[in-house]
C-alpha positions as CSV (number, residue, x, y, z in Angstrom):
1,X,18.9,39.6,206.9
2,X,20.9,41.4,209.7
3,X,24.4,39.9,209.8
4,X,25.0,37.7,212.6
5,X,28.5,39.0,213.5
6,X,28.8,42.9,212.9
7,X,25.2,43.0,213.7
8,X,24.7,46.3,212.2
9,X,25.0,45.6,208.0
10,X,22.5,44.0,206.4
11,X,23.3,40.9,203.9
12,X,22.4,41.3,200.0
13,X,22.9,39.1,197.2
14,X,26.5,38.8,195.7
15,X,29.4,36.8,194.8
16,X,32.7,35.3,197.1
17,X,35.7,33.8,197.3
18,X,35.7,30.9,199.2
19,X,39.1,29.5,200.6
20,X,39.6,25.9,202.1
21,X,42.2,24.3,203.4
22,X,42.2,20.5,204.8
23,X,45.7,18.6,205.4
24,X,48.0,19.5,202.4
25,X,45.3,20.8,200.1
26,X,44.4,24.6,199.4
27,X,40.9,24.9,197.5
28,X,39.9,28.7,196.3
29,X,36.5,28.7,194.9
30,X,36.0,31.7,192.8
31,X,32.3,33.8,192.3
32,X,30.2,31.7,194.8
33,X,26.8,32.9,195.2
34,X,25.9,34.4,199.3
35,X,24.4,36.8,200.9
36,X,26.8,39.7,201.8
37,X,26.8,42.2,205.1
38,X,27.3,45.5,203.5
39,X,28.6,46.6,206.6
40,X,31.4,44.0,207.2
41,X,31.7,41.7,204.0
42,X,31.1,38.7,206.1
43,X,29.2,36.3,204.0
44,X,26.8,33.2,204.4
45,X,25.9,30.1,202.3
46,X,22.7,28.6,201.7
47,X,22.4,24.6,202.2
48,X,22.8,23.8,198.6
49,X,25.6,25.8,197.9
50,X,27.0,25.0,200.9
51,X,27.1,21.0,200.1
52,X,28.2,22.1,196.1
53,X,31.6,23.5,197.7
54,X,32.2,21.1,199.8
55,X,31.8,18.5,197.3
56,X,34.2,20.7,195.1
57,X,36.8,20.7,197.6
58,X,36.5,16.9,198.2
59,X,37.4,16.4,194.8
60,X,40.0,18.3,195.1
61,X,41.1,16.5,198.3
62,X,40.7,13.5,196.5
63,X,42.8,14.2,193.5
64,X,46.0,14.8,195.8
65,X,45.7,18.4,194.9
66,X,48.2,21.0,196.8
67,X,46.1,24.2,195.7
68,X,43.0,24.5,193.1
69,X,41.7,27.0,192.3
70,X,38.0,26.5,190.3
71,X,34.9,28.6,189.3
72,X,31.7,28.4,191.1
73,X,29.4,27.3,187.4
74,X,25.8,28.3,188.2
């Protein structure tokens, strides 16, 4: 896929980093699966891993957490 942004790289399978932040609560979600620009590094999610992060960082929303950090488990 071309990558929406640079609009020169194209996007490969690979793992990210994905920081959140909502009120007083700092998620970093280690070696999340996307598809990559080689180009500029930008990076995109599909649906289900999309809703799995987001669930992560609820829970860590939840639990009054001020920064989490957790592994992406396949």
């Amino acid at each position: 896929m071309k990558c929406v942004i640079c609009r020169h790289g194209d996007t490969r399978p690979g793992t990210v980093t994905v920081t959140l932040e909502r009120g007083d609560t700092v998620v970093v979600i280690k070696d999340v699966p996307a598809e990559v620009c080689q180009q500029c590094g930008e990076y995109y999610l599909d649906k289900a891993t999309t809703a799995r992060v987001m669930r992560m960082a609820e829970g860590a929303v939840q639990r009054h957490a001020e920064v989490e950090i957790l592994r992406y488990a396949a």
